[in-house]
C-alpha beads as a LAMMPS data file, in Angstrom:
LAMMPS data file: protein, C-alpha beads

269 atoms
268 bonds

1 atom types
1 bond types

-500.0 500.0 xlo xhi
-500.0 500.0 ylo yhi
-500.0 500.0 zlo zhi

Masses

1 110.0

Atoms # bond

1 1 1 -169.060 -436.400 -10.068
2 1 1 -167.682 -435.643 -6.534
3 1 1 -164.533 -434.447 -7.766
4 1 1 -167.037 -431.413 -9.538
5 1 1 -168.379 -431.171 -6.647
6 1 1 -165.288 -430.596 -4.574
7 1 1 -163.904 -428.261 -7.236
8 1 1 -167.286 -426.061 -7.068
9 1 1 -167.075 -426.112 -3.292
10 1 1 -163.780 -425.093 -3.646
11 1 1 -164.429 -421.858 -5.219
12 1 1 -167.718 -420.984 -3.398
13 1 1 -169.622 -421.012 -7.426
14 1 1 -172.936 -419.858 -5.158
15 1 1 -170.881 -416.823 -4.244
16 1 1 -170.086 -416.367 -7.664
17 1 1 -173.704 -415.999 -8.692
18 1 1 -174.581 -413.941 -6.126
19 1 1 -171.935 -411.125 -6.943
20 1 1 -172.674 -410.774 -10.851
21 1 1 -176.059 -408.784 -10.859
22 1 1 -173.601 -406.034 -9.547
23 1 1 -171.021 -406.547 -12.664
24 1 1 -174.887 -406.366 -14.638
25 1 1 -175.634 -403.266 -12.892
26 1 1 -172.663 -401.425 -13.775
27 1 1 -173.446 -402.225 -17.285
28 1 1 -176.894 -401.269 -17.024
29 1 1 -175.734 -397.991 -15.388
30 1 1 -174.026 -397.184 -18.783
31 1 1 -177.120 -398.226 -20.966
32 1 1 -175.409 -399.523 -23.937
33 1 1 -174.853 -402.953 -24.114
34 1 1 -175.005 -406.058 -26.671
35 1 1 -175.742 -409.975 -26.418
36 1 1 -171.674 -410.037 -26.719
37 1 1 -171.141 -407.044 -23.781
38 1 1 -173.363 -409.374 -21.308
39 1 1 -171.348 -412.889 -22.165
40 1 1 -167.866 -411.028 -21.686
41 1 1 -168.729 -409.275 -18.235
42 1 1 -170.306 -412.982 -17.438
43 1 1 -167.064 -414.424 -18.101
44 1 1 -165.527 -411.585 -16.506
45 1 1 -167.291 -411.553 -12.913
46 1 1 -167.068 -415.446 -12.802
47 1 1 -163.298 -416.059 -13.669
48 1 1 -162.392 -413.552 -11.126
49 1 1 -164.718 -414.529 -8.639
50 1 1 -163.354 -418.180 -8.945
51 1 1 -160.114 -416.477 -9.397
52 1 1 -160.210 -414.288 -6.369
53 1 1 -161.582 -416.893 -3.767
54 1 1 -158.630 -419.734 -4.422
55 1 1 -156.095 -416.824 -3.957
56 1 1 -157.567 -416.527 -0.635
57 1 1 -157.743 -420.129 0.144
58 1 1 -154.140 -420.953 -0.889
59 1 1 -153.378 -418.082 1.272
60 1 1 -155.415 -418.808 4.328
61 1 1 -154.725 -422.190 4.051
62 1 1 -151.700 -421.898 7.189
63 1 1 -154.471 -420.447 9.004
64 1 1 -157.226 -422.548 7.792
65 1 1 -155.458 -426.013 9.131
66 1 1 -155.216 -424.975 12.347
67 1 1 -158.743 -423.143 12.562
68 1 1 -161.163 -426.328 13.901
69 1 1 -163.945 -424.332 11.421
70 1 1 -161.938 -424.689 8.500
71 1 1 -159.901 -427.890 9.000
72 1 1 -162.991 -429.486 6.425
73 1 1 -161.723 -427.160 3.607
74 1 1 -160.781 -429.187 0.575
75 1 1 -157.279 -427.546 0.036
76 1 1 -156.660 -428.403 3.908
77 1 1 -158.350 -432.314 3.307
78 1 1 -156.157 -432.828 0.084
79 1 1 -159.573 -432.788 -2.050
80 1 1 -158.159 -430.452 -3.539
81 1 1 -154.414 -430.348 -4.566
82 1 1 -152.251 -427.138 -4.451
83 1 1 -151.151 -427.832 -8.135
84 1 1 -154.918 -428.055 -8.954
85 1 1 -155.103 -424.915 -6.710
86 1 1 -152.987 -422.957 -9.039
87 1 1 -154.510 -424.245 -12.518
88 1 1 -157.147 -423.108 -11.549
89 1 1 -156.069 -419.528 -10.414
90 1 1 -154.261 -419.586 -13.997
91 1 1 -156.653 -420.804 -15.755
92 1 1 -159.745 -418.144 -14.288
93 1 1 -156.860 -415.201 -14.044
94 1 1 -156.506 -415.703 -18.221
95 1 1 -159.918 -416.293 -18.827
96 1 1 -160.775 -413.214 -16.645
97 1 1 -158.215 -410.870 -18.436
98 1 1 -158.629 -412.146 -21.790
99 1 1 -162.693 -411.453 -21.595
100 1 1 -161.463 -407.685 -20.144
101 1 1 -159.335 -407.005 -23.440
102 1 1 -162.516 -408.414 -25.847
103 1 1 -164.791 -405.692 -23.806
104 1 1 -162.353 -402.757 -24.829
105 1 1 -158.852 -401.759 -23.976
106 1 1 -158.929 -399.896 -20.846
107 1 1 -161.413 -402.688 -18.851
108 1 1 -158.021 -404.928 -20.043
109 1 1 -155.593 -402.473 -18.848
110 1 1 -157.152 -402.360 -15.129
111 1 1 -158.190 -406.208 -14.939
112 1 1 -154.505 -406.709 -13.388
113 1 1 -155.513 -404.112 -10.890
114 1 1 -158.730 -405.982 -9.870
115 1 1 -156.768 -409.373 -9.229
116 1 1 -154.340 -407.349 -7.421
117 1 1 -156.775 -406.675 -4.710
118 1 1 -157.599 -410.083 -4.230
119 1 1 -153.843 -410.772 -3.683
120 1 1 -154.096 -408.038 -1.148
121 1 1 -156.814 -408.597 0.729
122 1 1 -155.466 -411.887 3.523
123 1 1 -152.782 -409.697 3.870
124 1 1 -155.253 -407.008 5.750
125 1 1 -156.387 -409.238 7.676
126 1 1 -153.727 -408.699 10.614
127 1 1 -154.469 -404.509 10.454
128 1 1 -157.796 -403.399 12.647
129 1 1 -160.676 -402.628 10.574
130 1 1 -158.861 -402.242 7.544
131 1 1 -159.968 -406.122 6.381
132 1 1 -163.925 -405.711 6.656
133 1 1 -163.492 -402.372 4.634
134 1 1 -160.438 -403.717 1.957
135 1 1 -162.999 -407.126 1.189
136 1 1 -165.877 -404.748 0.948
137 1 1 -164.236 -402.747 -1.418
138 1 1 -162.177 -405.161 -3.566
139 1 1 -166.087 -406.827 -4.111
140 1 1 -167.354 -403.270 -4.318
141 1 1 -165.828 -402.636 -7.265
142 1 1 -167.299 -404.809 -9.409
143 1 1 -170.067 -402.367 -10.062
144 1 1 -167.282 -399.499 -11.878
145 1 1 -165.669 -402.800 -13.767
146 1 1 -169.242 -403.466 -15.151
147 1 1 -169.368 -400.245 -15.931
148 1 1 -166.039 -399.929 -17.660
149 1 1 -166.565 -403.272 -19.215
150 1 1 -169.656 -401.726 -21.309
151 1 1 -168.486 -398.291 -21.863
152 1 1 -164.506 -398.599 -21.799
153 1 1 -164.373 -395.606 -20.197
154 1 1 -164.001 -394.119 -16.446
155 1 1 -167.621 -393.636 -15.222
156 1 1 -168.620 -389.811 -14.980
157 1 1 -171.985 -391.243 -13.683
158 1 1 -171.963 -390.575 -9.570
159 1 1 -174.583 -393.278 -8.904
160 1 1 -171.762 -395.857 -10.226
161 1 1 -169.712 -394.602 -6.870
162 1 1 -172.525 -394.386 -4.954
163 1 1 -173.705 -397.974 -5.380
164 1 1 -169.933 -399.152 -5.293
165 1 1 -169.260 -397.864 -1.818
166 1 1 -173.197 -399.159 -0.729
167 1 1 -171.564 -402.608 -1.690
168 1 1 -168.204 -402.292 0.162
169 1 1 -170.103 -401.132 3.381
170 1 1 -173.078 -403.849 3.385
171 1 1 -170.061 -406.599 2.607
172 1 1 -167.691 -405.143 5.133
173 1 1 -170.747 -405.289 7.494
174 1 1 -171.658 -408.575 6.753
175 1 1 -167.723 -409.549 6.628
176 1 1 -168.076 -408.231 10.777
177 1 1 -170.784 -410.685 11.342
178 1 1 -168.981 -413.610 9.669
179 1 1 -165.563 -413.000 11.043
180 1 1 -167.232 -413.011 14.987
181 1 1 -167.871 -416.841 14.711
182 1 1 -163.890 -417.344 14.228
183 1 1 -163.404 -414.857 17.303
184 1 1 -161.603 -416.798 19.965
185 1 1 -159.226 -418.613 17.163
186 1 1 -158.574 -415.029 15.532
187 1 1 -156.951 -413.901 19.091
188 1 1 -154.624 -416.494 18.863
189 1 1 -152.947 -415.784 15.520
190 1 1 -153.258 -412.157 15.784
191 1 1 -156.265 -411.472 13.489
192 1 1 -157.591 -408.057 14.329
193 1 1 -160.450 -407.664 13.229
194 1 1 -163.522 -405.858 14.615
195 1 1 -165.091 -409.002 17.071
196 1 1 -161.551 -409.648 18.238
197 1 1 -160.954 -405.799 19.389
198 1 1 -164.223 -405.611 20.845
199 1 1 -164.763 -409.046 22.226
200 1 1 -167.726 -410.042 20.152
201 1 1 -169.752 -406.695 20.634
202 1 1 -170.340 -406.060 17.140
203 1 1 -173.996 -405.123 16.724
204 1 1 -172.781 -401.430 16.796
205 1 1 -169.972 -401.521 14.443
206 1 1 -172.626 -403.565 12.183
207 1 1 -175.173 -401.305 12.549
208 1 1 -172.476 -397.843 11.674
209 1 1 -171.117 -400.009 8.543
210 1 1 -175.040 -400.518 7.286
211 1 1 -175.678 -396.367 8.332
212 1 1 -172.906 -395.738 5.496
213 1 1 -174.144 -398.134 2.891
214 1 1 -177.854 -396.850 3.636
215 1 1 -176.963 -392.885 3.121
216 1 1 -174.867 -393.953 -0.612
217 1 1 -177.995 -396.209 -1.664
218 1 1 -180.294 -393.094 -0.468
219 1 1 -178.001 -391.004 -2.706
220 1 1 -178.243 -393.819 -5.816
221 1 1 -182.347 -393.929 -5.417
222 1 1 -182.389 -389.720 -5.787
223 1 1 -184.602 -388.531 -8.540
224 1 1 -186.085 -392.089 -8.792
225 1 1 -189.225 -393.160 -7.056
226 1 1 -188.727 -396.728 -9.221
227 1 1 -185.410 -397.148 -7.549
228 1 1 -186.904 -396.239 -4.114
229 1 1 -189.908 -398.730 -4.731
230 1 1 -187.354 -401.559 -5.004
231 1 1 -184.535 -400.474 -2.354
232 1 1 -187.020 -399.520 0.851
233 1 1 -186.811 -403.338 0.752
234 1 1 -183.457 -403.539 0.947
235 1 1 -182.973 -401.460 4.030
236 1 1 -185.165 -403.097 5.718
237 1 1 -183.513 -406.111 4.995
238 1 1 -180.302 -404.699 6.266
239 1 1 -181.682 -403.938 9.292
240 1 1 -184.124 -406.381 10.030
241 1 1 -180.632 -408.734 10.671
242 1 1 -179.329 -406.333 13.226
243 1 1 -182.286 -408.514 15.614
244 1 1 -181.044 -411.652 14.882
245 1 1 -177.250 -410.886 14.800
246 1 1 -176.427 -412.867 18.125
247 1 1 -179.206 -415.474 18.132
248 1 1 -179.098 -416.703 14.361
249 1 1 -176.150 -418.528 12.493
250 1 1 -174.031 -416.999 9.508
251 1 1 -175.448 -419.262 7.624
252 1 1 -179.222 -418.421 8.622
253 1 1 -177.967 -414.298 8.484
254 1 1 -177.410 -414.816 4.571
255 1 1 -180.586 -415.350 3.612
256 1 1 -181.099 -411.910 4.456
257 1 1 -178.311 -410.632 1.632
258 1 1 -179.841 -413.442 -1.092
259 1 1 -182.753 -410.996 -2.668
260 1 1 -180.228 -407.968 -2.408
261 1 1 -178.653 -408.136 -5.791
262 1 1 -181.381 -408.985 -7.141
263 1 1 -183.916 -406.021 -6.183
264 1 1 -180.965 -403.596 -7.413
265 1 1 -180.423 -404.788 -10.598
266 1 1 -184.180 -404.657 -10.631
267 1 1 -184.540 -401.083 -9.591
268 1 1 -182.117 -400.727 -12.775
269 1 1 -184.334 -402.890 -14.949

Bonds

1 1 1 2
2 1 2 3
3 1 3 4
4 1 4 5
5 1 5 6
6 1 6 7
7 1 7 8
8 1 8 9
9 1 9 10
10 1 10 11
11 1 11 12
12 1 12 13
13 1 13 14
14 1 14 15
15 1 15 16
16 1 16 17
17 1 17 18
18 1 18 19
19 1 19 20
20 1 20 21
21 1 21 22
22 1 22 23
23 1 23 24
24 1 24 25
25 1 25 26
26 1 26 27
27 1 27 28
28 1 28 29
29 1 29 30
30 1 30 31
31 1 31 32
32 1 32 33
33 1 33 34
34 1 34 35
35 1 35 36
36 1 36 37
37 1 37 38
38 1 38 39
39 1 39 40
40 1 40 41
41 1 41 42
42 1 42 43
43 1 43 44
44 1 44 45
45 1 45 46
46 1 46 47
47 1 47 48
48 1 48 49
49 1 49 50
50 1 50 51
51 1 51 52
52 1 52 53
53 1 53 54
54 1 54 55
55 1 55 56
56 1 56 57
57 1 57 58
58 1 58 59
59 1 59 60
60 1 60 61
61 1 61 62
62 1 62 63
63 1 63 64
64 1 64 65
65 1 65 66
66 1 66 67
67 1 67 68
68 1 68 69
69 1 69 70
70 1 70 71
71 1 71 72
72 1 72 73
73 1 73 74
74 1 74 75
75 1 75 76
76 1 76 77
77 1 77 78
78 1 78 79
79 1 79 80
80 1 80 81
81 1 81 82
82 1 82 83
83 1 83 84
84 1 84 85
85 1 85 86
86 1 86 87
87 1 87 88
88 1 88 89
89 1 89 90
90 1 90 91
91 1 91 92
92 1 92 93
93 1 93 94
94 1 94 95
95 1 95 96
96 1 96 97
97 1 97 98
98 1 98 99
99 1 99 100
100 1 100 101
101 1 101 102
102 1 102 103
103 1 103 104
104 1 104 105
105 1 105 106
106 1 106 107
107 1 107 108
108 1 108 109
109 1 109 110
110 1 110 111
111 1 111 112
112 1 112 113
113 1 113 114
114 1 114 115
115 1 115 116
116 1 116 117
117 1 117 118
118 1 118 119
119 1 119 120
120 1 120 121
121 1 121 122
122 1 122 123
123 1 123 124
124 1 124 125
125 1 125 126
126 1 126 127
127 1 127 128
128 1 128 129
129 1 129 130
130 1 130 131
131 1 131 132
132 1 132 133
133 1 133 134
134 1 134 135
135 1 135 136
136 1 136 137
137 1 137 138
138 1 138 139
139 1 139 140
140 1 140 141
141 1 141 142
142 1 142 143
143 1 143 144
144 1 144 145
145 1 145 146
146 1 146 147
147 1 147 148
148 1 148 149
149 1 149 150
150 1 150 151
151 1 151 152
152 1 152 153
153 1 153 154
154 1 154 155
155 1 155 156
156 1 156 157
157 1 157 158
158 1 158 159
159 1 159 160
160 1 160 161
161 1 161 162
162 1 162 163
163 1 163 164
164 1 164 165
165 1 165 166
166 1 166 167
167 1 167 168
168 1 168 169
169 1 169 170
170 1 170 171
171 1 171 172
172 1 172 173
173 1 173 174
174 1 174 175
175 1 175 176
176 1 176 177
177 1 177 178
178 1 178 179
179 1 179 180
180 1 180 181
181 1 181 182
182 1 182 183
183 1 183 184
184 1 184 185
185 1 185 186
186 1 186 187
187 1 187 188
188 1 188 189
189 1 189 190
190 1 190 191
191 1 191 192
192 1 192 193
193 1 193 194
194 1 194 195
195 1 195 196
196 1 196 197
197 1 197 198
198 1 198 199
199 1 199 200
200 1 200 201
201 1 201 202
202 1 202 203
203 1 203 204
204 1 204 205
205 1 205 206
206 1 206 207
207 1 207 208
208 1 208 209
209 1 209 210
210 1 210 211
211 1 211 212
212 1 212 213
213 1 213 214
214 1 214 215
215 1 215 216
216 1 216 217
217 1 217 218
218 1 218 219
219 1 219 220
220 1 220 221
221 1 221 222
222 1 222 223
223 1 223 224
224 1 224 225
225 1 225 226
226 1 226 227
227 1 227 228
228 1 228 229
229 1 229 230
230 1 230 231
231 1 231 232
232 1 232 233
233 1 233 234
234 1 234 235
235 1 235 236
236 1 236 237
237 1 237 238
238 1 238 239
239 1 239 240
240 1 240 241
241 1 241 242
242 1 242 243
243 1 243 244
244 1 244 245
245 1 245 246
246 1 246 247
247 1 247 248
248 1 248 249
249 1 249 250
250 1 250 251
251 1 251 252
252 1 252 253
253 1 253 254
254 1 254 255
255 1 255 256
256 1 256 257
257 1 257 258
258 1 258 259
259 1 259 260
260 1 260 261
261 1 261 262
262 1 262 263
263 1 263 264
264 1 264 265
265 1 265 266
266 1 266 267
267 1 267 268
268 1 268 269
């Protein structure tokens, strides 16, 4: 039972849950959908998820032994072996791209591209300002795969875009917050991200990353006083945290983002 446990720890499963009412809102975007549509994008957003997060532990994991945060990560204790690592990168990478190619042939044919951005992503992590935007966006566009997943075609729907670069910007803003606790360890491998170059001041940067995301979710709620009803909420979520940004922990900060995905897909619903 605690070897489960290390190997759902290990991939962040919580995370995983928390990211799929956006695959679900993609889909929903569309409006046509089956029992078999919603199992496949399940599959789908969980394999990558899982798939996505042990890429960036095997490739943190230089960083993430030396890091006195991180030295508790299972791939760092040995909880978790790197041959276990990869098995299970292989095993949610074919799971993930075999559940694209049963939702139609073009969500198949950019899967690869999706995985891609995972691989990409610790590598921006040594450019300024790049990283908060590249993780924001590689998560961001789970709402066009959902999308594509249902349809199998490019979306011609704006709000799709609109509510994929919301995402990018609230996780790149949240990424800001979460990356500030690592600060003084980040200086001395050369991570340059946003509370390195400005020496912890990040309630501005924040607060300009949540302006963007609020003017493309104003643009998605247009036309819609249902959608409004349900997002009003989420802005004031977003900026309700901008109060507690130095005084609270990360951990305390995400309870702000747990009813986000949720009042969204609901605005859909």
């Amino acid at each position: 039972m605690s070897r489960v446990k290390d190997f759902l720890k290990f991939v962040k499963i919580e995370h995983t849950v928390f990211d799929l009412p956006f695959a679900y809102a993609g889909m929903l975007l569309y409006g046509k959908f089956t029992i078999i549509t919603i199992i496949l994008i399940t599959i789908a957003g969980i394999s990558a998820r899982v798939a996505g997060m042990v890429i960036n532990r095997i490739e943190d994991y230089p960083i993430d032994k030396l890091n006195p945060r991180t030295r508790e990560r299972e791939l760092v204790t040995g909880k978790i072996r790197f041959r276990e690592a990869y098995a299970i990168l292989l095993i949610s990478s074919i799971l993930f791209e075999l559940s694209a190619i049963m939702l139609n042939f073009l969500s198949g044919l950019f899967a690869p591209l999706l995985l891609l951005l995972f691989y990409i992503y610790p590598k921006t992590k040594k450019i300024p300002i790049i990283s908060h935007i590249f993780l924001g966006f590689s998560i961001g566009v789970i709402v066009i795969a959902g999308y594509i997943g249902a349809s199998g075609i490019i979306p011609y729907d704006f709000d799709v875009y609109y509510l994929a670069i919301f995402l990018t910007f609230w996780i790149g803003g949240f990424d800001i917050v979460y990356q500030n606790q690592d600060r003084e360890f980040d200086k001395t491998v050369n991570i340059k991200s946003i509370p390195v170059i400005l020496n912890g001041k990040i309630l501005f940067p924040t607060f300009v990353f949540y302006l963007i995301a609020t003017f493309f979710l104003i643009l998605y709620s247009l036309g819609s006083l249902w959608r409004l009803f349900f997002l009003i909420p989420v802005i004031l979520l977003l900026y309700s945290r901008l109060f507690y940004i130095y005084s609270w922990s990360v951990d305390k900060l995400f309870y702000f983002d747990i009813p986000i995905p949720f009042l969204i897909l609901l605005s859909l619903i």
